[in-house]
N, C-alpha and C positions, 0 to 999 in steps of 0.2 A: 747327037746327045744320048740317043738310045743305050748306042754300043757304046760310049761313053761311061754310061751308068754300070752298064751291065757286068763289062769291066773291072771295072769299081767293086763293085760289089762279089765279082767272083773272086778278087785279087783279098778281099777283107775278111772273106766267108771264114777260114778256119780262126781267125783271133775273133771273131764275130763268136762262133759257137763254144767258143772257149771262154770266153766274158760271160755269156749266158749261164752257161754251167757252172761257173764258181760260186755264183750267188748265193743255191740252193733255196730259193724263195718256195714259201709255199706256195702249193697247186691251187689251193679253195682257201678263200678268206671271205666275212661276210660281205654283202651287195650295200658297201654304205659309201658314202659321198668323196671317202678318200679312194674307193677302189681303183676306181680308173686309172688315180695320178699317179695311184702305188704303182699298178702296172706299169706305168710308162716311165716310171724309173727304171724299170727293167731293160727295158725296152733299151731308153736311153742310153745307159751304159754297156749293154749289146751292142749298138750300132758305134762308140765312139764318141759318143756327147758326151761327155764326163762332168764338163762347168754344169750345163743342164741336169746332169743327171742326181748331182750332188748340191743346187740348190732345191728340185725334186725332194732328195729323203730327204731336205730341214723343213718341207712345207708337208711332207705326208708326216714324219715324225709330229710335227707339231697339233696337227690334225687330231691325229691319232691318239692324243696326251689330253687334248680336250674332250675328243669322242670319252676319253676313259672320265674323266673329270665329270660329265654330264650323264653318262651310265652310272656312277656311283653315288651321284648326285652329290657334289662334292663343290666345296665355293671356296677356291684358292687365291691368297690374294697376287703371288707372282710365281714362275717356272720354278724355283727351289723348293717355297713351300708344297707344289703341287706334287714334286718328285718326293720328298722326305713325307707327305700323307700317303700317298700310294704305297710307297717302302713302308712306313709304320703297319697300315691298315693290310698290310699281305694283297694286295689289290695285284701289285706287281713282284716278282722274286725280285733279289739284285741281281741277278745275272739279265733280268730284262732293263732293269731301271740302269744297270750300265751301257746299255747297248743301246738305251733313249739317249742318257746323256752323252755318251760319244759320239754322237748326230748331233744333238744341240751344241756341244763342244768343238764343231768342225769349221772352224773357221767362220760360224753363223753369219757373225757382222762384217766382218771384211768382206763375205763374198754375196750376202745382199746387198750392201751398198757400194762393191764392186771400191773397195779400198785399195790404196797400193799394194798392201799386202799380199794381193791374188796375185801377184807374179813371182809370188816365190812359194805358191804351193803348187803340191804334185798332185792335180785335180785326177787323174786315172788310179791311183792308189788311193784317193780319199775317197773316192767315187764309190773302190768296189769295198772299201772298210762301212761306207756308208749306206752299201747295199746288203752287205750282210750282216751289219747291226740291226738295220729296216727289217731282217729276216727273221731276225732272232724276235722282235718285238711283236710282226706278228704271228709267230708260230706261239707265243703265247697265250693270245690277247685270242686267237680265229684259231688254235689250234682243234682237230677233229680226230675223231675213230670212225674206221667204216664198219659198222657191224652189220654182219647180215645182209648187206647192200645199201644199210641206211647209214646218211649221214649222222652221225653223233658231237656233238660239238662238247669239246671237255670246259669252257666256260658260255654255258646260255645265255647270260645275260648279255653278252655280246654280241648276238643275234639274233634278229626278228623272224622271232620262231611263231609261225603263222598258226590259227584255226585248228587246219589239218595237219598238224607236225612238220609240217614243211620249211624250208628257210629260203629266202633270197641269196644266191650265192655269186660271186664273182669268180670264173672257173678262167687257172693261167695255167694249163695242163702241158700246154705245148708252145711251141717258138712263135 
């Protein structure tokens, strides 16, 4: 099973580090409750999970839309209204508020509740369109400067910028 795997994974390596790289996800985004899953969208659609990895960005997208909703302190009563006050209030540009809704837009219900539908989408092309909309969202939301060797984050309110100026950060620097 070993050489088996190992195989495997030598034979996948260049489409592996090629899926990687188109994403262009950000490296630092802040240390909050979606980080991890964001990551492993990454992840996922690096390795070939694509079904995974594209119902991944509709649950970090979604996340995300609320994290902003509860930072702006904002009481929507459904997904439209939430996207048209973010757009109104400048909270979000439209080039991010397209790149949410093109997540939310992917197929959402058919491929939660796993409808006939999902047989006739192209989950490796919705995957990496879903990966790099994910990217655009949060390079706005977590986007940073380094000045001077410090972190600077160009929207603070988005992160739990500690005591000592410090921030909790979730670091995707490398593969």
């Amino acid at each position: 099973m070993r050489d088996e795997l190992r195989q495997a994974d030598e034979q996948s390596l260049d489409a592996r580090v090629d899926r990687y790289l188109e994403v262009n996800h950000a490296g630092i985004i802040g240390n909050h409750y979606f980080a991890a899953a964001s990551s492993e969208c990454i992840n996922l659609y690096r390795d070939g999970h694509f079904i995974a990895a594209v119902m991944a960005t509709q649950a970090v997208n979604e996340g995300m839309l609320k994290f902003l909703e509860e930072r702006n302190g904002l009481c929507c009563a459904n997904h439209d209204d939430l996207m048209k006050t973010l757009r109104q209030r400048d909270i979000m540009t439209q080039k991010c508020v397209g790149a949410a809704e093109k997540i939310w837009k992917s197929f959402r219900n058919d491929v939660h509740h796993m409808n006939p539908k999902v047989s006739t989408i192209s989950f490796p092309e919705l995957a990496r369109t879903n990966l790099q909309s994910l990217a655009v969202v949060e390079g706005e939301i977590f986007g940073v400067d380094i000045v001077d060797g410090k972190l600077c984050p160009k929207q603070p309110k988005y992160w739990d910028i500690q005591s000592d100026d410090t921030v909790p950060v979730f670091l995707r620097l490398g593969i």
